[in-house]
FIFI-265783 format. One record per residue: x, z, y of N, C-alpha, C in turn. Coordinates in steps of 0.02 Angstrom, whole numbers, plus 50000, padded with zeros to 5 digits. Layout:
// residues N
XZYXZYXZY ...
//
This chain:
// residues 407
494115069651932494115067251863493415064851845 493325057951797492545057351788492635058351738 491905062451731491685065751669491335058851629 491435059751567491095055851515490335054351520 490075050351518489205048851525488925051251448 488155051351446487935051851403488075046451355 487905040651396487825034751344488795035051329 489155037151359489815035351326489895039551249 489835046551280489785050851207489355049651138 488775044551163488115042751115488385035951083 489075031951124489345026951089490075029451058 490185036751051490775036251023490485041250948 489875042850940489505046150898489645041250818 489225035250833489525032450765490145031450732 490785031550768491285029750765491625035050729 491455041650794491765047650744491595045950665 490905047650656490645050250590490875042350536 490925037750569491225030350524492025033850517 492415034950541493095038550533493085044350497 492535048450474492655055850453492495052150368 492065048050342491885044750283492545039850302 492885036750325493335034250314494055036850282 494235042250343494645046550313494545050350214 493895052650192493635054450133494075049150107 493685043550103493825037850065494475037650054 494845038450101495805036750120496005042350082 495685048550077496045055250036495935052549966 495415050149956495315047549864495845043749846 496075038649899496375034949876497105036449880 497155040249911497865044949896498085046449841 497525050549821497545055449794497725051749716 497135049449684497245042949641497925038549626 497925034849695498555031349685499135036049696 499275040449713499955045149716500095046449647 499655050149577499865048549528500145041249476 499465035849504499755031649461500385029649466 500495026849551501205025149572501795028749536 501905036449546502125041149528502235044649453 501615044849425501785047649342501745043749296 501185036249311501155033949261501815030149238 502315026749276502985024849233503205028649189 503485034649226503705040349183503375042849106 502665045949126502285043449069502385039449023 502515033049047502595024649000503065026348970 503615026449015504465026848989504555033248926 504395038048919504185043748877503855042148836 503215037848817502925035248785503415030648737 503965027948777504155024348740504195016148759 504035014148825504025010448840504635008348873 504815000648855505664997448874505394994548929 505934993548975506054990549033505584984149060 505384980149000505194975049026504374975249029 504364982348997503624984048975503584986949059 503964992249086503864995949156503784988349200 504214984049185503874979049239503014976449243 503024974449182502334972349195501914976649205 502064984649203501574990549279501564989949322 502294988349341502374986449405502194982049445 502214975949383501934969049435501224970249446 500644974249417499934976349395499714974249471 499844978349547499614979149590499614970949648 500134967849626500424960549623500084954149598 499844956849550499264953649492498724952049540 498404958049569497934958749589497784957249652 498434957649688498284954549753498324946649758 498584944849702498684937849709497884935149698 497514939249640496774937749614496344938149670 496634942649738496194943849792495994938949842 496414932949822496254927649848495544924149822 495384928349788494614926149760494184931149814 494284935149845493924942249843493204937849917 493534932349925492844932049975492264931249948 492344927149886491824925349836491354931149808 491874934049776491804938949719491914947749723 492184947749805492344955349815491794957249847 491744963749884491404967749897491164964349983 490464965149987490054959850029489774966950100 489694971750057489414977750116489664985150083 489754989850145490024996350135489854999350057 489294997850028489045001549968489244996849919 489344991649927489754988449876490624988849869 490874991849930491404991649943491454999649897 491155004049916491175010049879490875009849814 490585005449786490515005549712491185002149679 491344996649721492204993749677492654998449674 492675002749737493385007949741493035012549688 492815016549685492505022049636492655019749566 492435012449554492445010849480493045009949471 493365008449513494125006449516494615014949485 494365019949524494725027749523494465026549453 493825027549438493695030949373493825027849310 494095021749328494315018949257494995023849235 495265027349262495535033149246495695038749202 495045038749184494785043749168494605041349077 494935037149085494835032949004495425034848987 496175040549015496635039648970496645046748964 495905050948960495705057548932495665055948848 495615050148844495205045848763495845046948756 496325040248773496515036748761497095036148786 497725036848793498475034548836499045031448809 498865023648744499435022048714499755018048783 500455014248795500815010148828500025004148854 499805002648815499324995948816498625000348889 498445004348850497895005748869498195009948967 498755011348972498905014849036499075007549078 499265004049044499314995549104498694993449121 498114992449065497534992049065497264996149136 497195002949126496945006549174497215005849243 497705004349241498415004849311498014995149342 497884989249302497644985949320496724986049334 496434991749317495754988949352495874994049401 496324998649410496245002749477496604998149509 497114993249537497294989549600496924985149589 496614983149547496024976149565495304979149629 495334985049623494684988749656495114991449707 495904990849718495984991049798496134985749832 496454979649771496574973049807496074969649838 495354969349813494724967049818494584968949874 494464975849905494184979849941494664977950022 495264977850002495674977750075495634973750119 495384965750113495074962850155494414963650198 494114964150141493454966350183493464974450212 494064977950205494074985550236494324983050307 494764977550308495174976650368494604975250422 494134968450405493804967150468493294971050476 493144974550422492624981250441493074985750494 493684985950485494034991950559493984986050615 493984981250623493784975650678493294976550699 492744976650663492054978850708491774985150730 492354989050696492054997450711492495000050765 493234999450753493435003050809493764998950869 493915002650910494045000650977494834996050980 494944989350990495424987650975496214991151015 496004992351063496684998451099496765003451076 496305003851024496465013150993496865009050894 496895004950883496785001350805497515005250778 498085002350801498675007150784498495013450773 498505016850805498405024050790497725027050744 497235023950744496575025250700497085021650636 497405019850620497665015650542498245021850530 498485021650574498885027650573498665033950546 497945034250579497835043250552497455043750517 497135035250471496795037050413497365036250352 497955033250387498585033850327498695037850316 498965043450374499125051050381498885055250323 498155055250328497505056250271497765055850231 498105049850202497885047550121498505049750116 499015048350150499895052250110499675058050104 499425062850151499355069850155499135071150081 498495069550069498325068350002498745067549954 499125061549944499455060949923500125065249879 500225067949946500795073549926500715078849902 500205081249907499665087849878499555084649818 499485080849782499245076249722499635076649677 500305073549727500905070949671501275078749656 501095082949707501535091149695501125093849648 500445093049661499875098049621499905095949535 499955086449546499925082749477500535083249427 501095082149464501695084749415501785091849398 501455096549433501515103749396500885103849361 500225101849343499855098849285500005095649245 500475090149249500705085249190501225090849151 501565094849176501855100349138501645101749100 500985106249106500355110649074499995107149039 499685103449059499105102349019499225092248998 499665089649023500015081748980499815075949064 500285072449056500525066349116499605062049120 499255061149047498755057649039498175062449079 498045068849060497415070349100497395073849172 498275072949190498425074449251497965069749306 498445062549265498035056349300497455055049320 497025059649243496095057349254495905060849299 496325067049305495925071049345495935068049421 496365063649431496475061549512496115056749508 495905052949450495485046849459494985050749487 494555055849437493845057449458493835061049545 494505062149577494365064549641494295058349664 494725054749663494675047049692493895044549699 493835041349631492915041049626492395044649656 492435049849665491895053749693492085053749778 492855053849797492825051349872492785043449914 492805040849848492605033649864491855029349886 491475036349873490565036249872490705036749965 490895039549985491025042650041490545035550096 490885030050061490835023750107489945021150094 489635022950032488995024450052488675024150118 488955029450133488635029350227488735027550283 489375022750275489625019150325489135016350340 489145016150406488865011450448489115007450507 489155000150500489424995650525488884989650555 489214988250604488994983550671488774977550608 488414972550649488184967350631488784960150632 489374964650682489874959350667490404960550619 490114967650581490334966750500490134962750454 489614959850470489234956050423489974951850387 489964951050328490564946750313490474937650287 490984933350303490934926650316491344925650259 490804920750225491274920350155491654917050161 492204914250111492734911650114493074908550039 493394904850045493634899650007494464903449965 494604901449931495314903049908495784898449954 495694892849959495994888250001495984892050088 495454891750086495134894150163495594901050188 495764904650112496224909850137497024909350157 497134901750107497944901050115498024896450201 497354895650197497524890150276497394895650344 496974901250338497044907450382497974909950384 498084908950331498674912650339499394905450378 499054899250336499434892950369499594892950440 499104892750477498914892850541499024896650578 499564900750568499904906250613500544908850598 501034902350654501844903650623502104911050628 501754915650667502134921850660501894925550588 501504924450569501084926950514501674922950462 501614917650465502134914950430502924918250404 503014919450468503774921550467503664928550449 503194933850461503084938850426503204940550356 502674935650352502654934150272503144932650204 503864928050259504274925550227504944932150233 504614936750289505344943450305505234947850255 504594949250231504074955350205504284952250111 504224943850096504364942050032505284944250008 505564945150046506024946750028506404954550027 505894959350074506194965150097505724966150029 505224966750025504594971249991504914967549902 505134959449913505474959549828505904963949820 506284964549865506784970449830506634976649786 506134979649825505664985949821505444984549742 505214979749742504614977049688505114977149633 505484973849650506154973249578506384979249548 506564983349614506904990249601506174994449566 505724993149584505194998949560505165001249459 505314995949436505544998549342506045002749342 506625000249392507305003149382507475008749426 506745013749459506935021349476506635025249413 506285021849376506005028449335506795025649263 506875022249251507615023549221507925025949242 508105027049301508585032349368508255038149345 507655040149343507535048749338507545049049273 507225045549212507135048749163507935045749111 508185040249099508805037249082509495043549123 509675040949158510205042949213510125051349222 509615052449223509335059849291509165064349224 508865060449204508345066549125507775070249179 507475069049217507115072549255506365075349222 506175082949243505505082649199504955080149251 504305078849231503825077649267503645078549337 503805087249337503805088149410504125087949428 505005087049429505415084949450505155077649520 504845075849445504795065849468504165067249513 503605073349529503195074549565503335076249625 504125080649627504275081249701504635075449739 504755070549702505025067449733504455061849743 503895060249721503245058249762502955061649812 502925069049832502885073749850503275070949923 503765071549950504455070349959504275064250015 503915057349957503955051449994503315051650027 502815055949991502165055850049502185058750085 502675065250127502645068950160502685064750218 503435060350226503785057350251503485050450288 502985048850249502485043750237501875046550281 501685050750278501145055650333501325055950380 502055058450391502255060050471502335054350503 502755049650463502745043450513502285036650510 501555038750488500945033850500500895035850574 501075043650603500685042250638501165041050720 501785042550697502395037950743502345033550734 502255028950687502205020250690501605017550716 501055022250714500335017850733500565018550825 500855022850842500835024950920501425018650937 501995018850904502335010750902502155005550924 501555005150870501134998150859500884998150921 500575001150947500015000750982500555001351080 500955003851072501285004251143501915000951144 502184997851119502854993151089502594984951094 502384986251008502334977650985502104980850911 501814977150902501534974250817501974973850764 502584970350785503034970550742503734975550766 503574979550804504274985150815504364990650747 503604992450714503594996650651504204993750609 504054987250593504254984050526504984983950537 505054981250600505624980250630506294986850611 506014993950648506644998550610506385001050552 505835000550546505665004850471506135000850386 506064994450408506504990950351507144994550364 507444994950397508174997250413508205003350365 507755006950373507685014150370507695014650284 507105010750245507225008650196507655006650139 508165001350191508584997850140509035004450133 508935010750186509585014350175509325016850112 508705018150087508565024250056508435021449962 508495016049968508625008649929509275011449899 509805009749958510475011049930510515016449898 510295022949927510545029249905510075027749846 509765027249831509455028949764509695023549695 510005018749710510565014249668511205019149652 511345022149706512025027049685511945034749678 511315035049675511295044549652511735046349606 511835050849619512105054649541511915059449537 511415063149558511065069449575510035067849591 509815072249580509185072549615508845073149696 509805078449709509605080049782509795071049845 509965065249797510065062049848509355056549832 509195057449780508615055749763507945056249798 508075063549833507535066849874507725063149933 508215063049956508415058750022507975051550011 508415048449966508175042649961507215040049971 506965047549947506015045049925505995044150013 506375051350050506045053050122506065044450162 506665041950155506655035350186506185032150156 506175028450097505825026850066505005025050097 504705032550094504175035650123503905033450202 504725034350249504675032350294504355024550321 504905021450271504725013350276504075010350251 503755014050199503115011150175502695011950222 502495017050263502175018150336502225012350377 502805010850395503045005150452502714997450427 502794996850343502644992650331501844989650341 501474995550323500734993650320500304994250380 500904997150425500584996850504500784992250516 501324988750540501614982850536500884977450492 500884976450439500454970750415499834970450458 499474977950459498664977950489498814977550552 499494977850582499254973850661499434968450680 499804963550622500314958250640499344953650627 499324955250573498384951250571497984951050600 497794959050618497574961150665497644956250738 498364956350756498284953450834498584945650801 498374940950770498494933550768497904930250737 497294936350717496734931950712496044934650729 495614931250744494964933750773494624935650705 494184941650700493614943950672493554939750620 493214934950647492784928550590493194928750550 493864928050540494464925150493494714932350469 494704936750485495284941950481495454944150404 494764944250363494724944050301494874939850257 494854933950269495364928550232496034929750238 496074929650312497024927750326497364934950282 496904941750275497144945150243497184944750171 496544942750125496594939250079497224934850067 497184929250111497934925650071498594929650106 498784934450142499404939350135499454943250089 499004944750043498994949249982499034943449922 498914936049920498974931349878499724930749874 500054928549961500774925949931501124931249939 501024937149953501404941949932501384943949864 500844943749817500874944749764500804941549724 501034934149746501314930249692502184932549682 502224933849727503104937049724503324941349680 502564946049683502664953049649502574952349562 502414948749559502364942249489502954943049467 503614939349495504214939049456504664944349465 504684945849532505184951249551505284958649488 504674960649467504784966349433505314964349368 505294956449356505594954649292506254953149305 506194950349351507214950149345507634952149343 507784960049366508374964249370508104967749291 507444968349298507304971749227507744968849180 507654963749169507694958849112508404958549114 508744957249137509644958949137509854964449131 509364968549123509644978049092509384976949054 508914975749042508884975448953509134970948910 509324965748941509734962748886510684964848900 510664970648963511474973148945511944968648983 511614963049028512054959649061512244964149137 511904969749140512104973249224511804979449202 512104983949247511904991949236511354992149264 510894999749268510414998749316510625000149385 511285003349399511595004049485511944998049495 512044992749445512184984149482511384984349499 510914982849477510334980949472509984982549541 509954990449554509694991149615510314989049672 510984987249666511274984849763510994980849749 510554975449681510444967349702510044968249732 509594971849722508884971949750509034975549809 509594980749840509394979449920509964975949949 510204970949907510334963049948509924959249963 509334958149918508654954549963508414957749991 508484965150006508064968450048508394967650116 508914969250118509384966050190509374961550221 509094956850166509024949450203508224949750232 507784953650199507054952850217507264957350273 507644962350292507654967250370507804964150426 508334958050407508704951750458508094947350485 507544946350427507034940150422506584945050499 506534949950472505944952450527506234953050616 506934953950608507234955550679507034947250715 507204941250660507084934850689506344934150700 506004934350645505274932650662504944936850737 505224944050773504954949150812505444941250859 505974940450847506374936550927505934930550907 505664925150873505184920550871504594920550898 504034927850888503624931550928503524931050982 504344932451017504224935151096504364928951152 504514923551111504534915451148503954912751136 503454913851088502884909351092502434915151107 501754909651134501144915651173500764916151114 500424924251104500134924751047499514924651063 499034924851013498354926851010498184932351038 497804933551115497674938251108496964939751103 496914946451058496074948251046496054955951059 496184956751133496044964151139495504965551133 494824960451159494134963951188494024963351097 494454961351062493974960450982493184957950985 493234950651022492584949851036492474941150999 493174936850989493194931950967493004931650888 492304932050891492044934350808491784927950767 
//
């Protein structure tokens, strides 16, 4: 057996300690986003907020990715800028200790995904220059792991707080963990082929032009992930309308989807990485649309819980799936654009989708269980889109960038 060299252990030194501040960072952002995702509808809807009001929360994260098509310009340029956007991003949070009318919780719900939409490009080709591209699946994997783990501890810990002490300073309190683990990236330290290459808004939609599998991704993912997007107003009418559910009710069942969401980052990154790029997306949609359905026809909580675990499952598949479908179709130099414009035309989608099924329950033309089979009828069709785009894949020769050296 050969033993490891010095200089091997002295080059895997930065890497660890870049992954241990990475992981931090990934728990903040768990932690953080597991409530907003999670209490703040409910919150809304209790507050008093109608249907068409839960959409435009929903579209918030949609908003922002579409704005991220600015982010080469205007986003975060090096690790300490990257950790001052995420931080300011958590702690705007912490404003609905003041303050929590309907207005002011969209407000907050939009500058926290503007400070993750911003950040995710330039996070991506920063994992390009740091880690080892044969290890990338599974390192995405087990800083996901991280952040559901988080996550689920958050959304269990946060809905039995929103009990006690109110849904609003449950939230702040996850902002200020968020913020303070978002400093974390302070100390990153990254190669010189992090340096980042600015980029154009245009420059981002033609990274993403220029690569028909990216393409067809894009066009499987606009229709599985609209579904999602549509349905997302019309589960917290499912728990609090339909269900009457209390807070922590609606906490275990975030609880539930991050567990589910933890275990299988780190079966899908091992996927990714010994399969194909697109095998995640491939059954994880499947897995999804089931949990889609069941949660259109609950009539109970306990199928509800079913429904988050799939749910949970599929959001894993999905975001391993994205960071390696980019990952392996573009070199370094680009990787931050082409990701930039996949967060543009995906969230131009996320724009309308929250409004349409909304908007026909509230004006009484469909129930909300017509509402969600519509939405996983486009989701069925986005699970079909990806089986074609993976058989489109495997006839043309892809990009390959194992040595991650085409910078």
């Amino acid at each position: 057996m050969r033993l490891p060299t010095r200089d091997s252990i002295e080059g895997l030194r930065p890497i660890s300690r870049n992954l241990s501040l990475d992981l931090i960072a990934a728990i903040g952002v768990g932690v953080a986003g597991a409530l907003v995702s999670s209490l703040l509808p409910t919150i809304a809807r209790r507050g008093g907020l109608e249907p068409l009001g839960l959409a435009v929360l929903a579209a918030t994260p949609f908003l922002t990715n579409l704005l991220s098509v600015f982010s080469g310009r205007i986003g975060p340029q090096t690790p300490r800028q990257f950790a001052l956007l995420r931080g300011a991003g958590a702690g705007s949070l912490l404003v609905l200790l003041v303050v929590s009318p309907a207005l002011v919780i969209i407000v907050v719900a939009l500058a926290f995904w503007i400070s993750v939409s911003f950040s995710s490009p330039f996070q991506l080709r920063l994992w390009g220059a740091t880690y080892p591209p044969r290890m990338r699946g599974r390192i995405v994997g087990f800083l996901g792991t991280g952040r559901m783990a988080a996550a689920a501890l958050a959304a269990l810990i946060g809905g039995l707080l929103a009990d006690q002490i109110g849904g609003p300073p449950a939230v702040a309190l996850a902002g200020l963990v968020g913020a303070v683990c978002a400093l974390a990236y302070w100390g990153f330290r990254a190669s010189a082929a992090a340096e980042p290459v600015a980029y154009s808004a245009r420059e981002s939609i033609s990274a993403m032009r220029g690569r028909p599998t990216l393409g067809r991704v894009a066009l499987a993912q606009g229709f599985f992930g609209g579904g999602f997007i549509a349905a997302g107003p019309l589960f917290a009418l499912v728990n609090v309308d339909r269900l009457d559910l209390s807070l922590s009710d609606v906490g275990i069942i975030g609880v539930l989807s991050a567990v589910a969401t933890t275990v299988s980052f780190l079966i899908w990154g091992a996927v990714s990485d010994r399969v194909d790029v697109l095998a995640p997306m491939r059954f994880g949609s499947i897995i999804g649309l089931g949990g889609l359905f069941a949660y259109a026809v609950a009539p109970n909580v306990a199928l509800v819980w079913l429904a988050s675990i799939a749910i949970g499952t599929a959001n894993s598949s999905i975001e391993i799936g994205v960071a390696g479908v980019i990952s392996a179709e573009t070199p370094l130099a680009t990787r931050a654009a082409a990701m930039s414009g996949w967060n543009a035309i995906t969230g131009a989608r996320g724009l309308v989708a929250p409004f349409v099924m909304s908007a026909l329950v509230q004006v009484g033309l469909i129930s909300v269980t017509v509402a969600l089979l519509g939405c996983a009828a486009a989701s069925a069709l986005g699970v079909a889109l990806f089986w074609w785009a993976s058989d489109r894949a495997r006839s043309e020769p892809a990009l390959q960038m194992a040595p991650d050296a085409a910078r």
